[in-house]
C-alpha atoms as one frame of an Amber mdcrd trajectory, in Angstrom:
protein
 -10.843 142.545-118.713 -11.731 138.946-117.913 -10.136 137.843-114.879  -9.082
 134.413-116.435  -6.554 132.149-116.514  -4.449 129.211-119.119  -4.347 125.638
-117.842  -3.232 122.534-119.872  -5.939 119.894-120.437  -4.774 117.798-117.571
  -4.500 120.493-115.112  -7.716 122.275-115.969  -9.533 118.527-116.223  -8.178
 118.249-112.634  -9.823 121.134-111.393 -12.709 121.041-113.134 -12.844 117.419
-112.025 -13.186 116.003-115.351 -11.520 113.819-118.095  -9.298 114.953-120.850
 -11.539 114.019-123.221 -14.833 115.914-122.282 -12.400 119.332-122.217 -11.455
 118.294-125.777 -14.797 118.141-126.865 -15.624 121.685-125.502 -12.936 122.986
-127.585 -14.220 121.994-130.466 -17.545 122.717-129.819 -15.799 126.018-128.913
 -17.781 126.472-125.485 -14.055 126.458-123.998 -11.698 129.082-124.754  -8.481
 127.777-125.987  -4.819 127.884-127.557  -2.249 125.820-129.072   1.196 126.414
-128.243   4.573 123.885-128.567   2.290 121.497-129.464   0.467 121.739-126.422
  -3.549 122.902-125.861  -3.916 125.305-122.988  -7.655 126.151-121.773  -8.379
 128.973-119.862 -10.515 128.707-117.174 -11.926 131.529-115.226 -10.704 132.943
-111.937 -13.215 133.024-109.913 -14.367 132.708-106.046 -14.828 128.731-106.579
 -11.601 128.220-108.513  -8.841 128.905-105.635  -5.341 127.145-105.369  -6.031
 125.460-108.216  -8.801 123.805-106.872 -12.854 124.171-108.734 -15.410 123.651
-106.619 -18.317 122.801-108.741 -21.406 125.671-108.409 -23.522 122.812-107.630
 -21.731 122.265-104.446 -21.101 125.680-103.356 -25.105 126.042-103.940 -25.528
 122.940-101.971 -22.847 124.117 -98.870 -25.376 127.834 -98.964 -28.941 125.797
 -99.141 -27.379 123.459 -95.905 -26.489 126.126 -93.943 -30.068 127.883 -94.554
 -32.042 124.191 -93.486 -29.915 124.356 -90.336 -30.995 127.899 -89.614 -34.563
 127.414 -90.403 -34.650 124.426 -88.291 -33.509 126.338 -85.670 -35.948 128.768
 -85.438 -38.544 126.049 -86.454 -36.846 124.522 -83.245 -37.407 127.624 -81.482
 -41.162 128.294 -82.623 -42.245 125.020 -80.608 -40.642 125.864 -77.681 -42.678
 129.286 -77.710 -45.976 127.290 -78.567 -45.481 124.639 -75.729 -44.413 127.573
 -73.222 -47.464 129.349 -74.145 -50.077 126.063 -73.944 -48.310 125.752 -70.198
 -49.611 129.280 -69.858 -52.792 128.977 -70.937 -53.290 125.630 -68.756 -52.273
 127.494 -65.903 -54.062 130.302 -66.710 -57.402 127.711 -67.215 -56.628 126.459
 -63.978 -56.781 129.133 -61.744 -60.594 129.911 -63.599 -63.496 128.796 -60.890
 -65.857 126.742 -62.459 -69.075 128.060 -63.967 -72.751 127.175 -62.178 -74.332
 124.708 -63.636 -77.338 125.125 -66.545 -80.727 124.625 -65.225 -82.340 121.776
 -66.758 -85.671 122.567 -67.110 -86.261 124.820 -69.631 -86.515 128.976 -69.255
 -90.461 129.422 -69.987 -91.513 126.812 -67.542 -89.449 128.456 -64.966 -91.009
 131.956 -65.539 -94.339 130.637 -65.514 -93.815 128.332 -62.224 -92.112 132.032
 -60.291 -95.753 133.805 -61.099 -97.727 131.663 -59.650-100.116 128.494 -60.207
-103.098 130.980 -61.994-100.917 133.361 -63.653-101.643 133.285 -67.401 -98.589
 132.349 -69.349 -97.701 133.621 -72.682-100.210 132.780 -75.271-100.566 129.336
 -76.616 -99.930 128.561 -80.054-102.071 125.979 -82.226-100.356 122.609 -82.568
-101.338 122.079 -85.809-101.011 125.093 -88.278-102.639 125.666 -91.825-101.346
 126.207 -95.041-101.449 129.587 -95.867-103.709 128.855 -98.770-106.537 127.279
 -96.814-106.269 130.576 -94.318-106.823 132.819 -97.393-109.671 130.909 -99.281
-110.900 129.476 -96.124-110.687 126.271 -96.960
């Protein structure tokens, strides 16, 4: 069984938090369940967790109350995720830090060097042409 419960228009346009007039309308649309009696229209409304003491509070607002509370959490441990990532950037500045420098590059570069160690009238590796052919003059030796 429905866990309902009969109101008059005023009362039930109280709690709903809406006129007399827009209740009437859902009665004869027949989206509201209703019944006459003494010459008096009685609506029922249902009993549920946001209709207590006589008081509705709208699903809109009870959504609104549960998507607040879940921002504030999310900030939090938004709040809390930054604090990790600057505690771990201090870290790894400290940890930079405490790195001795690298020696420098040489400037000059590596096959100069290797020829220079052999000596003055060691052959160095093979020289190549500046200036190279197309492969089709190489093959009809043009």
């Amino acid at each position: 069984m429905v866990d309902r419960e009969a109101y008059t228009l005023s009362e039930a346009a109280r709690i709903l938090d809406t006129t007399e007039g827009a209740l009437r309308q859902r009665v004869r649309r027949g989206t509201l369940e209703s019944y006459k009696e003494e010459g008096r229209v009685y609506v029922y409304i249902l009993r549920t967790d946001t209709v207590q003491d006589d008081v509705h509070t709208p699903e809109s607002q009870t959504l609104m109350s549960e998507i607040q509370a879940r921002v504030e959490l999310l900030e939090q441990e938004l709040e809390r995720a930054h604090e990790r990532d600057r505690e771990t950037r201090r870290l790894l500045a400290a940890a930079l830090e405490r790195i001795p420098p690298q020696l420098e590059a040489p400037e000059t570069p590596p096959e100069s060097s290797v020829a220079s160690e052999a000596g003055p009238n060691t052959p160095g590796p093979p020289e190549t042409p500046t200036e190279t052919r197309p492969w089709w003059r190489r093959v009809f030796g043009a």
